[in-house]
C-alpha positions in Angstrom: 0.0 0.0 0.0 1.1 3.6 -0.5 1.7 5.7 2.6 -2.3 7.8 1.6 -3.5 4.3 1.1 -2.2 3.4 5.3 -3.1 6.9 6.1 -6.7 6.1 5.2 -6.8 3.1 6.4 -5.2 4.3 9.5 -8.0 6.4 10.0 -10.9 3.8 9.2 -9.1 1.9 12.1 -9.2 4.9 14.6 -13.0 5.2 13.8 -13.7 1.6 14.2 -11.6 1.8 17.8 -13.8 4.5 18.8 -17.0 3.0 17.8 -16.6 0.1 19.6 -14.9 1.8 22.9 -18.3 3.8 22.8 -20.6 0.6 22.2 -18.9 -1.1 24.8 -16.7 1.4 26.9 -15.7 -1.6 29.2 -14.8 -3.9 26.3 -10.6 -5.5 26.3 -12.3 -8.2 23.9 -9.7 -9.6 21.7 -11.6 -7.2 18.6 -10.1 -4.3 20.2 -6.9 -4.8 20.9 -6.4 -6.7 17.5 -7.8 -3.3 15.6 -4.8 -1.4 17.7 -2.4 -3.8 17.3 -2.8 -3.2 13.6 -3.2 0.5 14.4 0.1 0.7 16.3 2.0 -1.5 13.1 0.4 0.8 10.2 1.8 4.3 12.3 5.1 2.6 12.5 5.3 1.3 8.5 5.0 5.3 7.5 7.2 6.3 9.6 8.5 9.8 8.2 12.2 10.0 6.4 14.5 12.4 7.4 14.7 14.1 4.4 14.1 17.9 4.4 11.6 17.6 1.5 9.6 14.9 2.9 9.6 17.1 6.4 8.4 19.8 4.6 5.3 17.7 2.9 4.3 16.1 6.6 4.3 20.0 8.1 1.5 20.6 5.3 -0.7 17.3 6.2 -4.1 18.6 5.9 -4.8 16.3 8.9 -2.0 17.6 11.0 -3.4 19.0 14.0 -3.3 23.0 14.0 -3.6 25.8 16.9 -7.1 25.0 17.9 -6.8 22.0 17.8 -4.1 22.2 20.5 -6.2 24.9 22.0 -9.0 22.1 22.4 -7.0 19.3 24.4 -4.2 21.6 26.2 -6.2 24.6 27.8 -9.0 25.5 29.4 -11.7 28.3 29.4 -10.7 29.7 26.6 -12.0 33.3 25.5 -11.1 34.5 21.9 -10.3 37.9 21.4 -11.2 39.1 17.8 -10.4 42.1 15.6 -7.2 44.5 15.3 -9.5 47.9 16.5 -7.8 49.5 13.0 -9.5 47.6 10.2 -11.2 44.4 10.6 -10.7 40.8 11.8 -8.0 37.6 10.1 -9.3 34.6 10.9 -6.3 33.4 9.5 -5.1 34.3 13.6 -6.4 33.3 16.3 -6.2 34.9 19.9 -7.5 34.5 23.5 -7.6 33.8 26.9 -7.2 30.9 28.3 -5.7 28.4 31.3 -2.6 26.2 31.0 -2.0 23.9 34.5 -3.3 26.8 36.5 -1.9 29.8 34.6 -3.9 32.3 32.7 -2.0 32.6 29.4 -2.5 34.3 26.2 -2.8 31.8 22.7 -2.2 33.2 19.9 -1.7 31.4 16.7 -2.0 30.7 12.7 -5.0 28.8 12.0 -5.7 26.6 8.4 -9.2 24.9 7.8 -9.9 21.3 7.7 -12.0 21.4 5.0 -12.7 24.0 1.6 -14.7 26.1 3.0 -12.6 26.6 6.4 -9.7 26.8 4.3 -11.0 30.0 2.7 -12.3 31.4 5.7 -9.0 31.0 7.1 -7.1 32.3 3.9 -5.3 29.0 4.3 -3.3 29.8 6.9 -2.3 33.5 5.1 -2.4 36.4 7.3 -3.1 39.5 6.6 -1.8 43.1 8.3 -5.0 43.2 10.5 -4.1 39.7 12.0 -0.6 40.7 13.4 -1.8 43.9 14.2 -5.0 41.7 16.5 -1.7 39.5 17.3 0.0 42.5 19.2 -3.0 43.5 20.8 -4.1 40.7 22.2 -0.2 40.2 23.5 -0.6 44.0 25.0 -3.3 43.0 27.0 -1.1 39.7 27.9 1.2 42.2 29.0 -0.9 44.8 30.9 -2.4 41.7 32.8 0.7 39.8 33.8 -0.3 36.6 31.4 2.3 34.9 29.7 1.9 34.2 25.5 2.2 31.1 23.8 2.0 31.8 20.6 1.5 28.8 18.0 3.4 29.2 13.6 1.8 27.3 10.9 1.7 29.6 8.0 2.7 29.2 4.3 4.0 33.0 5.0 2.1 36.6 5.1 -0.6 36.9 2.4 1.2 38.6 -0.5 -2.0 40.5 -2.0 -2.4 43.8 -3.3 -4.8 44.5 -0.1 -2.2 43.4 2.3 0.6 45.6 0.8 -1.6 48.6 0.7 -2.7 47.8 4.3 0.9 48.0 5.0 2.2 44.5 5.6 5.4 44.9 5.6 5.0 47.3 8.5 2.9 45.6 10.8 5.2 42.5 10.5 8.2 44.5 11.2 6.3 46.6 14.2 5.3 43.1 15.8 9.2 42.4 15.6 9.9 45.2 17.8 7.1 45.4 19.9 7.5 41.7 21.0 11.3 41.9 21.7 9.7 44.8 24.6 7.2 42.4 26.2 7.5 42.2 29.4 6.2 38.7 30.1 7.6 35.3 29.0 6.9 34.5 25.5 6.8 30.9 24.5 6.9 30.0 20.5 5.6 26.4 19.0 6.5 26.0 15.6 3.4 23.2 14.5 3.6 23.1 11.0 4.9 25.4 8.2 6.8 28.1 9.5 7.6 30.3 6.5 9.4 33.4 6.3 8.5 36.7 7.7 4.6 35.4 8.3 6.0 33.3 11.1 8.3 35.6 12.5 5.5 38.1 12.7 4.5 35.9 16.0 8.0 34.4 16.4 9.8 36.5 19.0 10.3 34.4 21.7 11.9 33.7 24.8 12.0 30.0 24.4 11.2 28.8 20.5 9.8 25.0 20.6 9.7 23.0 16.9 7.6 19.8 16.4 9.6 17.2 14.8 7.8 17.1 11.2 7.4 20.8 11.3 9.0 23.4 8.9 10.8 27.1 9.5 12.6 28.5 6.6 12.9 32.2 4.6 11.6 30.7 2.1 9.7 27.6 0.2 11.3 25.4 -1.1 9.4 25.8 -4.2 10.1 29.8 -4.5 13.6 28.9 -3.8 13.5 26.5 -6.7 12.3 29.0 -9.6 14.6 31.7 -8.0 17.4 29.5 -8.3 16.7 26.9 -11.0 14.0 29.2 -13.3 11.4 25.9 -12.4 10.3 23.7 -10.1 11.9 20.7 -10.6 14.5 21.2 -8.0 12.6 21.7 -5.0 14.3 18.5 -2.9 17.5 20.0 -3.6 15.9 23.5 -2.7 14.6 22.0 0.5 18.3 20.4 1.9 20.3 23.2 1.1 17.5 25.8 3.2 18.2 23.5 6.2 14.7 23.8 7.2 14.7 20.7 9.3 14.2 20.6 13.3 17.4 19.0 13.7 19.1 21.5 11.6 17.6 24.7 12.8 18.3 23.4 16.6 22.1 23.0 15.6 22.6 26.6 14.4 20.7 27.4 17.7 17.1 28.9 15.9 15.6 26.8 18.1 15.7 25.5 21.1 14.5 22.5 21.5 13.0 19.7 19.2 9.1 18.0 20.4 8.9 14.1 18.8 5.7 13.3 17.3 3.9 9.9 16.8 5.9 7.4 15.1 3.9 8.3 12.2 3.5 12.1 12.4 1.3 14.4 14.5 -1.5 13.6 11.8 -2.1 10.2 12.9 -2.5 11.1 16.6 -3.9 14.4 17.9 -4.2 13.8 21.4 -0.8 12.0 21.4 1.0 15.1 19.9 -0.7 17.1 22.1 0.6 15.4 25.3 4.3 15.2 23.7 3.9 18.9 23.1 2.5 19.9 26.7 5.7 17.5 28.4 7.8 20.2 26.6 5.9 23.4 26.8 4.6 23.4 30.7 8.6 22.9 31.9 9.4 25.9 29.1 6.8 27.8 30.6 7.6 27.2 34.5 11.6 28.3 33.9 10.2 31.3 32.6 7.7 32.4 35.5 10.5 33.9 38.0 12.0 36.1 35.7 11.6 39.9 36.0 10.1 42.1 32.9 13.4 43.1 32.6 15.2 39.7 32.3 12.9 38.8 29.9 13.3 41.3 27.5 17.7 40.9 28.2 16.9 37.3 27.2 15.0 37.6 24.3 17.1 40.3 23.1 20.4 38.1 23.6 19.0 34.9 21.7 17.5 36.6 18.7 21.2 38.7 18.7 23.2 35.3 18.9 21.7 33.9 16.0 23.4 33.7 12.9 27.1 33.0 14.7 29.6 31.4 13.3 33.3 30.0 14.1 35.7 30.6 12.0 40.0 30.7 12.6 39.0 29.4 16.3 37.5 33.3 16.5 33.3 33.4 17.3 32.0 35.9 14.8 28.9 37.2 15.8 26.4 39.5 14.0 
């Protein structure tokens, strides 16, 4: 079978799991655990390479889960916040209240759509200049209210219309990048999925910068790296390698700072299991973070985003 033929099937089998465990919630018949004994072999026979292009294609699963759906199984109460009090609201971002083990935190995050019509609501993940500039105001208030932000990247990149631009993209992208590096309260970043170019980093600044295994974070695709490069599109492994897009790779030249497994088979296969591997990273990230004064905040942020790019050369660090 191809790996969509064992993805479906994968999912037949979770259905038929949850039928039954609602038919018969007491039930350890041998029907069950036969179906997730087959379950458990099908996750680990697609098993996801290593390769940076494959990565890239498992960050845009249409089943992976996405912000709300970590919203759903990691926080409580939560109290979305809509509208950037200039223009309109981006669905394409999401923002709120909510509880994390006790804490009242701020979530804000890139949302996609499961389906068509979601999808266009949501602009396909594509934000526009109102939903960064919601994004900073929703992390004011975090701010004025003592609640720390854990903000969630799954975005193709900022939408590039003719709107946006005369709504001033650019600008609100690069006002988010200051204003976030002044926050006085931890900031915690999850990279879930695609986290492409200057439409991540729009909600990117972070005091500790978490990357699911599968997920993406690059300047640029690797298929607009491919015509820019190559003049087609026939190159886009090759694009994908040399942008060192990968977890393991971004952690080595310290972009991140640490790496969150996934499922055997990816994130898409098992939501709530992603979601608990996510939390065992996130609530320690968030707990280091708590005793830290506004002002230690902002000295560590502004040290790790002014670290990046280092390099060692002659036995001599080189930093920007």
């Amino acid at each position: 079978m191809s790996d969509d033929e064992i993805a479906d099937k994968i999912r037949s089998l979770e259905s038929d799991i949850d039928r039954l465990a609602r038919e018969r919630p007491s039930s350890r018949g041998s029907e069950v655990e036969r179906l997730r004994a087959e379950l458990r072999r099908l996750r680990e026979a697609i098993r996801p390479g290593s390769k940076a292009w494959e990565r890239t294609l498992l960050a845009r699963h249409e089943q992976r889960p996405y912000t709300l759906d970590y919203v759903e199984r990691l926080f409580q109460d939560f109290s979305e916040i809509h509208g950037d009090r200039r223009f309109g609201d981006d669905p394409a971002i999401v923002a709120g209240m909510a509880r994390y083990h006790g804490h009242h935190v701020m979530v804000v995050g890139h949302q996609k759509g499961r389906d068509l019509k979601q999808r266009q609501y949501r602009n396909f993940g594509y934000a526009q200049p109102e939903g960064y500039r919601k994004a900073l105001r929703a992390m004011k208030l975090a701010e004025k209210f003592s609640r720390p932000i854990i903000a969630f990247i799954d975005t193709p990149g900022a939408y590039p219309s003719v709107g946006a631009e005369e709504r001033g993209q650019a600008e609100a992208i690069a006002h988010n990048l200051r204003e976030m590096n002044r926050l006085a309260v931890p900031v915690i970043v999850c990279i879930i999925g695609e986290g492409g170019s200057g439409g991540a980093l729009g909600i990117g600044v972070g005091n500790h910068i978490l990357m699911m295994e599968n997920a993406v974070y690059t300047v640029i695709t690797p298929e607009g790296c491919s015509a820019i490069l190559w003049k087609d599109q026939d190159h886009v492994e090759a694009a994908a390698e040399a942008l060192k897009l990968t977890a393991p790779d971004l952690q080595e030249f310290h972009i991140i700072d640490e790496i969150v497994p996934e499922p055997p088979a990816g994130a898409q296969t098992d939501h709530k299991a992603a979601a608990e591997m996510l939390d065992g990273k996130l609530r320690p990230a968030l707990e280091s973070l708590l005793g830290m004064t506004g002002a230690q905040l902002r000295e560590q942020r502004y040290q790790k985003f002014r670290s990046m790019g280092a390099v060692v050369r002659l036995n001599k660090l080189y930093a920007p």
